[in-house]
MITIDREN-423057 format. One line per 2 residues: number of its first residue (from 0); their letters; for each residue x, y, z of C-alpha. Coordinates in Angstrom, 1 decimal. Each point is the difference from the previous one (the first is absolute). Layout:
% residues N
NUM = A = X/Y/Z  ...
END
This chain:
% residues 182
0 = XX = 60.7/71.3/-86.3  -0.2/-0.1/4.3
2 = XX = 3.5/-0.8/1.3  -1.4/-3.2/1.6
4 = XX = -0.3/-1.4/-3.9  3.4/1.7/-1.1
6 = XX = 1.8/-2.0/3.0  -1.9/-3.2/-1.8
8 = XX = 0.5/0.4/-3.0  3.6/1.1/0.5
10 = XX = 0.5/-3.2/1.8  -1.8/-2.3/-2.9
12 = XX = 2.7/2.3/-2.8  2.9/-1.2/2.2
14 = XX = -1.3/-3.8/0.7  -0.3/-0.2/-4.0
16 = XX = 3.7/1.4/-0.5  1.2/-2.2/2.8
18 = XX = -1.8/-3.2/-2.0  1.4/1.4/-3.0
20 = XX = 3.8/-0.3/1.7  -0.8/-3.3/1.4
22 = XX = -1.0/-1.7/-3.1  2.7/1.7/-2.0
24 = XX = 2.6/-1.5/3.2  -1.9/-3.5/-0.5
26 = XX = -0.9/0.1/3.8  -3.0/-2.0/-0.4
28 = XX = -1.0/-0.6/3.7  0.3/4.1/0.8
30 = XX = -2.0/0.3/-3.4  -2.9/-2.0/1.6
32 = XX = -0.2/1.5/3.3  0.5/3.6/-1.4
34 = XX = -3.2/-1.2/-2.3  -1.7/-0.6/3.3
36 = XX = 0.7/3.3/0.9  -1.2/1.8/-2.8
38 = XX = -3.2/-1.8/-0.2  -0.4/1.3/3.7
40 = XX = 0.8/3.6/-1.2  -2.5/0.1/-2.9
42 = XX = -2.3/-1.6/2.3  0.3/2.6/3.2
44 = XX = 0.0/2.8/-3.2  -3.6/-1.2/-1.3
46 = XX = -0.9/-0.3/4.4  1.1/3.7/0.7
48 = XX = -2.3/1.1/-2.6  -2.8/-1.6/0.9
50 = XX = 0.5/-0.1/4.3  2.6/3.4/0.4
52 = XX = 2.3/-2.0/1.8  2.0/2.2/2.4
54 = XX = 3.3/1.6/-1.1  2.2/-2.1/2.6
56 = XX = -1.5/-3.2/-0.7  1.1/0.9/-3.7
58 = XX = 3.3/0.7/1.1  -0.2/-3.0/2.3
60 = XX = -0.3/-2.3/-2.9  2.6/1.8/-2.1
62 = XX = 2.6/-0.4/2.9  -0.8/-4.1/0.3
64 = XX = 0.9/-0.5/-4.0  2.9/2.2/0.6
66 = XX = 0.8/-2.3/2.8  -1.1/-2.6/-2.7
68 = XX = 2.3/0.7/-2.3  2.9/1.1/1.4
70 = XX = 0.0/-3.4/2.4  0.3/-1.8/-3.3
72 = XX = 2.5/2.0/-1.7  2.8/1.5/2.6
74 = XX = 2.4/-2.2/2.0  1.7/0.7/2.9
76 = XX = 3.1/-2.0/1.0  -0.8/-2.6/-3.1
78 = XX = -3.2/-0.5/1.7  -3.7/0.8/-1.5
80 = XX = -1.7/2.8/1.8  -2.8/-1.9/0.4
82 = XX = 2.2/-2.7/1.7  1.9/2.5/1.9
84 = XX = -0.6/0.4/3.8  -0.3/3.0/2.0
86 = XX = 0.8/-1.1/3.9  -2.5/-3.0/-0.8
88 = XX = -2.4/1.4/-2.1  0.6/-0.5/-3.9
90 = XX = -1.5/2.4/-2.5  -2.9/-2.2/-0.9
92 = XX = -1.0/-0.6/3.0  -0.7/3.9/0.3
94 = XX = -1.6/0.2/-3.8  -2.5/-2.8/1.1
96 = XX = -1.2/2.1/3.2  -0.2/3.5/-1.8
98 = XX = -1.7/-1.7/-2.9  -2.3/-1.5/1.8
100 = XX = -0.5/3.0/2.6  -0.6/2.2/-3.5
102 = XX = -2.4/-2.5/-1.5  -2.0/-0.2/3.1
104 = XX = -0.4/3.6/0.6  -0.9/0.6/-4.0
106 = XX = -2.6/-3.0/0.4  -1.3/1.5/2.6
108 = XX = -0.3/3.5/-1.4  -2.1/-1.4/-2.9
110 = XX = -2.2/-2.0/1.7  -0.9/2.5/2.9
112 = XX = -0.3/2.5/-2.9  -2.0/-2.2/-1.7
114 = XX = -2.4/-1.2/3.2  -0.2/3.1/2.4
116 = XX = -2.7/-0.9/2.7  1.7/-3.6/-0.4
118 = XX = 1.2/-1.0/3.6  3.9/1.1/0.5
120 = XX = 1.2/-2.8/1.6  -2.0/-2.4/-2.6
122 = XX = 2.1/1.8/-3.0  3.0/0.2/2.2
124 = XX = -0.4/-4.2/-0.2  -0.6/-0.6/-3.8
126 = XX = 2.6/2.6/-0.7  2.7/-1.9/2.3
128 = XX = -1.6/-3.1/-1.9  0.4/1.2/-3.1
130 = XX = 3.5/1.2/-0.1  1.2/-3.3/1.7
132 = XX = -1.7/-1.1/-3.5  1.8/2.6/-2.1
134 = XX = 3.5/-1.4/2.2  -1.1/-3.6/-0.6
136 = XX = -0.5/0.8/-3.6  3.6/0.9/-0.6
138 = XX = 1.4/-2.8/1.9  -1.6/-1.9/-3.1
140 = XX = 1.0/1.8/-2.5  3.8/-0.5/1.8
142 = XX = -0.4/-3.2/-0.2  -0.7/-0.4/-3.4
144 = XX = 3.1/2.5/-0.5  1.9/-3.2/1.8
146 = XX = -1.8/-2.6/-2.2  0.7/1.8/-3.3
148 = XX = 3.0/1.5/0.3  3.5/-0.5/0.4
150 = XX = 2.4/1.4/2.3  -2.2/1.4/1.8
152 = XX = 0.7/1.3/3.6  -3.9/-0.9/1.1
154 = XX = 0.6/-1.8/3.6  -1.3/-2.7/1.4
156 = XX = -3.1/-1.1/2.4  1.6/1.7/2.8
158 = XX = 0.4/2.9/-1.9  -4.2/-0.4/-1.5
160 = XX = -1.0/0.1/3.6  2.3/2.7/1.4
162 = XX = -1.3/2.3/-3.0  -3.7/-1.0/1.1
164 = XX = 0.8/0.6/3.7  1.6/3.5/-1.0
166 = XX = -3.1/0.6/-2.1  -1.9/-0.7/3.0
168 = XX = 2.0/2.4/2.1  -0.4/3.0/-2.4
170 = XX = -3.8/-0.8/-0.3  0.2/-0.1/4.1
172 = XX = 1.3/3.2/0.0  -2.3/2.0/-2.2
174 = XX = -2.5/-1.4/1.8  1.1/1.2/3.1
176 = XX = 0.1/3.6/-2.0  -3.0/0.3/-1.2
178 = XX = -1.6/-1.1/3.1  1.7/2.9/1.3
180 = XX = -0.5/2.9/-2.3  -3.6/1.8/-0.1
END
């Protein structure tokens, strides 16, 4: 097995011992998201076979659920890491950007491996597209997280649009890097 599907697979083996914990703690809303997470996981495992997705962007993804689940499940000063602010920056703010940044530059890879005499700048668009999809996705599937279940620390409207806006300004960014590179 390559090491880019041993750093997957590793991560799907934790995500399914962290569920197992979770449920076993009754923390229903870290159970859901964590779900979320490992559907990702299995999802990127099946990609990298198929597209050979670069070893950082692997690692890239592993670090976000990291970020993931440790925002969730660590408190600093009574406070949720994900609620916690660095200077004026909270946690989430940054998972949102690096998500998005990592799903833009793995939608990219697969589609510019997929079409090679396609235009850059035309793939560079639909991938940029695609992964404000892929961020507008999840901002769904939190929302039904906040419809379904309780006590959850989901924000509000404000908090919808600042994680699209952060989703935007990853996306921005790996634009600007792939423009760049080559």
């Amino acid at each position: 097995m390559d090491s880019k599907k041993w750093w997957i697979l590793s991560g799907v083996i934790v995500l399914i011992i962290v569920e197992i914990v979770l449920f076993v703690f009754n923390l229903t809303e870290l159970v859901y998201y964590n779900s979320l997470l490992l559907i990702v996981m299995v999802l990127i495992f099946f990609l990298h076979r198929i597209f050979q997705l670069p070893e950082i962007y692997v690692f890239g993804l592993i670090v976000v659920g990291l970020l993931n689940l440790t925002g969730g499940l660590v408190f600093v000063e009574g406070i949720r890491l994900y609620d916690f602010y660095f200077g004026f920056v909270k946690l989430d703010m940054v998972i949102h950007a690096i998500g998005s940044f990592m799903a833009a530059l793995i939608i990219y890879h697969i589609i510019s491996t997929k079409f090679k005499k396609a235009n850059k700048e035309v793939l560079l668009l639909l991938a940029a597209l695609s992964a404000m999809g892929v961020g507008a996705l999840f901002e769904v599937l939190e929302l039904g997280g906040y419809i379904f279940l309780e006590n959850n620390g989901v924000g509000d409207y404000l908090n919808n649009a600042l994680d699209l806006f952060l989703n935007l300004v990853g996306i921005l960014i790996a634009s600007l890097w792939i423009s760049f590179r080559k």
